[in-house]
C-alpha positions as CSV (number, residue, x, y, z in Angstrom):
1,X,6.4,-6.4,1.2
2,X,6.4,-4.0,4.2
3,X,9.5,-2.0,4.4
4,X,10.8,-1.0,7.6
5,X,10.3,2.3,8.8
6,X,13.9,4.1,8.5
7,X,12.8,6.0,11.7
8,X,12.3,3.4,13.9
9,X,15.1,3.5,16.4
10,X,14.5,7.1,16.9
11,X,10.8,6.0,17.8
12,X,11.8,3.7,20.4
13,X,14.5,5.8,21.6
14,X,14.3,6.8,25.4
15,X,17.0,8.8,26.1
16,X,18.7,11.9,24.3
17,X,22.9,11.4,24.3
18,X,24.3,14.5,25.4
19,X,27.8,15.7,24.5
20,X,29.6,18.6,25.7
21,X,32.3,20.4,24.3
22,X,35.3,22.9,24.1
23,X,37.0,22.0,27.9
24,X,39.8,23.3,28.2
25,X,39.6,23.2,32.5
26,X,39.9,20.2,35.1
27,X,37.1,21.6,37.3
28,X,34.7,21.5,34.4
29,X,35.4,18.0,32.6
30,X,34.8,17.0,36.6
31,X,31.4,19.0,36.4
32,X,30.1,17.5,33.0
33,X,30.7,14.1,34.0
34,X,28.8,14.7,37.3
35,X,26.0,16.4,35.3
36,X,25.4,13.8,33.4
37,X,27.6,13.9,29.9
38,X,27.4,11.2,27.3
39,X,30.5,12.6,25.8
40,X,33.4,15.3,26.6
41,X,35.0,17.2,23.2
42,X,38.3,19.0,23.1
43,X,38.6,21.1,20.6
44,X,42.2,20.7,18.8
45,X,41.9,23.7,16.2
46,X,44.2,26.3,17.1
47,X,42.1,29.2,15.8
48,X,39.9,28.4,18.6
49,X,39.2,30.3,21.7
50,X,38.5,26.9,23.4
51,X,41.8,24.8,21.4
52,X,43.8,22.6,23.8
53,X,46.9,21.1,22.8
54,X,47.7,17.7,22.0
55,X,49.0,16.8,25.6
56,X,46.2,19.4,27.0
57,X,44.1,16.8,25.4
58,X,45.1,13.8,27.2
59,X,45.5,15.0,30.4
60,X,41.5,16.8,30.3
61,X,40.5,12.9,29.0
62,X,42.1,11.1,31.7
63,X,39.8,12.3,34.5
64,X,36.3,11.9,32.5
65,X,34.4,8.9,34.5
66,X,33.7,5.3,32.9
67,X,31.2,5.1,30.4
68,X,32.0,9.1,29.0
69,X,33.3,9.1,25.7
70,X,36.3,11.9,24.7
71,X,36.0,13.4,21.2
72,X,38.2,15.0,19.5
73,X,37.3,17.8,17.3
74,X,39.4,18.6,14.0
75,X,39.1,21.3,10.9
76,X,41.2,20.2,8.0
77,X,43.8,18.3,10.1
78,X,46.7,16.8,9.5
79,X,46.8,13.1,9.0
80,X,49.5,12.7,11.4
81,X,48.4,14.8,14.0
82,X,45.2,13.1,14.2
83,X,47.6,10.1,14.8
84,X,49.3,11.7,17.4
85,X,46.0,13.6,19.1
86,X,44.6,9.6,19.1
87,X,47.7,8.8,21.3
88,X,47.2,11.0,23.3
89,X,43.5,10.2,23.8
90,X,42.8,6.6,23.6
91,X,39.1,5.5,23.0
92,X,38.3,9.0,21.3
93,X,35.9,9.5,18.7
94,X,36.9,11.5,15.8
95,X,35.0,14.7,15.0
96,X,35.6,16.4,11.5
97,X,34.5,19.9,11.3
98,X,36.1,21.5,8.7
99,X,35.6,20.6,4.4
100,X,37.3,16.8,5.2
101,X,36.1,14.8,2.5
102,X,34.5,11.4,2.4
103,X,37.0,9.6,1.5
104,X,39.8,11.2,3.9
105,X,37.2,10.5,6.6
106,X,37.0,7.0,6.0
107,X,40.8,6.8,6.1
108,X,41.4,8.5,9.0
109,X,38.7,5.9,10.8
110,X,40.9,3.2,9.2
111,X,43.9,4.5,10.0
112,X,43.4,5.3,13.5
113,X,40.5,2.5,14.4
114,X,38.2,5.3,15.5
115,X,35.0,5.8,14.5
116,X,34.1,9.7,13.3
117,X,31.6,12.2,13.4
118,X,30.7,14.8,10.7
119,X,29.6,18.3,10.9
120,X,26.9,18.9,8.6
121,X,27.6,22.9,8.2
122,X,23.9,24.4,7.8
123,X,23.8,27.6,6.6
124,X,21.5,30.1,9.2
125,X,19.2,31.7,6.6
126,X,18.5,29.6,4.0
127,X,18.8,25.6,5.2
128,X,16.5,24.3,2.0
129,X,19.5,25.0,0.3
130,X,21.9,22.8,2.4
131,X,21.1,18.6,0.6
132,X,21.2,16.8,4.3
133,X,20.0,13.8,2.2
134,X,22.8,13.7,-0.1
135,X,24.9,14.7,2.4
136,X,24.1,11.7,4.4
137,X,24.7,9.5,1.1
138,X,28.4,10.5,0.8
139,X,29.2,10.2,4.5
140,X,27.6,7.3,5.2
141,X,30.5,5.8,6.3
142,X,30.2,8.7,9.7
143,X,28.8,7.0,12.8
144,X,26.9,9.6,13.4
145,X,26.0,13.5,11.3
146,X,26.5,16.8,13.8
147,X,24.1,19.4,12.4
148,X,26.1,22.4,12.9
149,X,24.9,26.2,11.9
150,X,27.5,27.0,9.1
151,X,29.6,30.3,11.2
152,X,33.1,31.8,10.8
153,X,35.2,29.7,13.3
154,X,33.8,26.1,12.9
155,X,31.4,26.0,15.3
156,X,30.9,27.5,19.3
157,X,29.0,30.4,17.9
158,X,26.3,30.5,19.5
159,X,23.8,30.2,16.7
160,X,20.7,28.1,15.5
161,X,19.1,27.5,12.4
162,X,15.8,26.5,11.0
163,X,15.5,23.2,12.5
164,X,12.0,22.6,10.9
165,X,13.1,23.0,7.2
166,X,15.5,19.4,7.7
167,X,14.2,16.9,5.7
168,X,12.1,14.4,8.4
169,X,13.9,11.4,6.8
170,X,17.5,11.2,7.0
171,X,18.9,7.9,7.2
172,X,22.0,8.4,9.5
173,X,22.1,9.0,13.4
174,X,21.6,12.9,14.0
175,X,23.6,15.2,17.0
176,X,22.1,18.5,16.9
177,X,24.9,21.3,17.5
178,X,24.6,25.5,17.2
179,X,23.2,27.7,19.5
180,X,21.6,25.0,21.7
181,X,20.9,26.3,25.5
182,X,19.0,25.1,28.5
183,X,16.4,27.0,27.3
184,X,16.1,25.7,24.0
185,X,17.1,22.1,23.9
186,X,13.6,20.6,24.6
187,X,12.4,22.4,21.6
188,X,15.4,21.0,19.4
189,X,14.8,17.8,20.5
190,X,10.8,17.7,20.2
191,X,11.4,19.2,16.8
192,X,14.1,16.5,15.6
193,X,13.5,13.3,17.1
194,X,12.3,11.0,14.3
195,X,14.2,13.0,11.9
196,X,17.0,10.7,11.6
197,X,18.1,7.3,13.1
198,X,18.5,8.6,16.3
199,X,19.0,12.0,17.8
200,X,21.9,13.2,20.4
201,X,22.7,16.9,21.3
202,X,25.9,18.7,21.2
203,X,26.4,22.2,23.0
204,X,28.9,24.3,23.8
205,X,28.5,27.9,24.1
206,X,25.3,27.5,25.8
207,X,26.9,25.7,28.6
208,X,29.5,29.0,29.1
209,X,30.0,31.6,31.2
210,X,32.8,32.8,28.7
211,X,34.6,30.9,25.8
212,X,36.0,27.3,26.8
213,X,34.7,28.3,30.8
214,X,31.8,26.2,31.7
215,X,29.4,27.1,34.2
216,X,28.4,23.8,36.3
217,X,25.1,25.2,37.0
218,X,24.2,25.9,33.2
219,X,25.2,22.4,32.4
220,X,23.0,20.8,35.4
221,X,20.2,22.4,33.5
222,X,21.2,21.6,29.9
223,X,21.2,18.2,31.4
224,X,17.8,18.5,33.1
225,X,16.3,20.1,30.0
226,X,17.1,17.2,27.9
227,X,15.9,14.9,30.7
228,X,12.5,17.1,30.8
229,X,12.0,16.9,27.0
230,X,12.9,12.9,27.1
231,X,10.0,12.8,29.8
232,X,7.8,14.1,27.9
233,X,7.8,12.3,24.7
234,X,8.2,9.0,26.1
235,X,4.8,9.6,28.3
């Protein structure tokens, strides 16, 4: 018997997903959403140059357009202030960024009845050593995995890692995150396509003009990148 090729959706798939994150200003949750943003994160991790408060939150979510998701992004959170931050932010996704284990994951979605995401933290120099595989086995309960370069501060830090050492079969729906720019996208997504179920992108810093200040006109050509690169391999 022929078995299905684990790939196929990302095959088929037309259009990259694109989420943006760390907002922390009015003006530029306006300016993703007229860019073209799948999704809008606030970052509620108080280490952060870009954290927002609880309330912060849910006043930033209530002026993202129809259709554009808010996600909210945790590191080794509280169970009742995800509770709260999900008040605050109906129809948010859950992002966990920090060492959250399966099984509190999985709570949390059941607890809250949101799905989650989970950071894959990959480190820069030596990804062979990072198991995506069997990290995709013990999250599989994750909507989707957000392949993250593994740098003090849980993420924003600008920086990549060797995308072509992933294994080319993962069996979970992929968001590619660190140190992704207008510049650099197309390659990303060229690069990682088939690699999973599907493929989305997640950047942050590379949409900045300093930390949790987005620059409208490097998130027009994020968007435009992805757009161009989409293009491109469906042609």
């Amino acid at each position: 018997m022929i078995q299905p090729n684990p790939n196929i959706h990302a095959l088929a798939q037309q259009r990259t997903r694109i989420k943006m994150c760390g907002f922390t200003r009015e003006a530029d949750v306006l300016a993703a959403c007229s860019a073209g943003a799948d999704a809008i994160g606030f970052v509620l991790y108080p280490p952060s140059p870009r954290n927002v408060s609880l309330e912060r939150a849910g006043e930033l979510a209530s002026l993202l357009a129809p259709f554009v998701t808010p996600v909210l992004l945790f590191v080794n959170e509280r169970a009742d202030r995800i509770q709260a931050a999900c008040r605050q932010v109906p129809g948010a996704l859950l992002q966990f960024h920090g060492d959250e284990s399966p099984e509190f994951c999985e709570a949390m979605s059941l607890l809250t009845g949101r799905p989650h995401l989970k950071a894959a933290r990959i480190p820069l120099s030596e990804v062979q050593d990072f198991d995506l595989l069997e990290f995709s086995k013990i999250h599989h309960v994750a909507q989707a995995l957000l392949l993250d370069a593994h740098v003090d501060g849980y993420g924003g830090g600008g920086k990549t890692f060797n995308w072509s050492l992933l294994p080319p079969n993962v069996n979970a729906h992929l968001v590619l995150s660190g140190g992704l720019t207008p510049a650099n996208v197309g390659d990303g997504i060229r690069t990682l396509r088939t690699h999973g179920l599907s493929l989305a992108v997640d950047v942050s810093s590379g949409i900045e003009s300093g930390k949790g200040l987005k620059d409208p006109t490097k998130m027009q050509q994020f968007v435009q990148a992805v757009r161009t690169a989409d293009n491109i391999l469906s042609s």
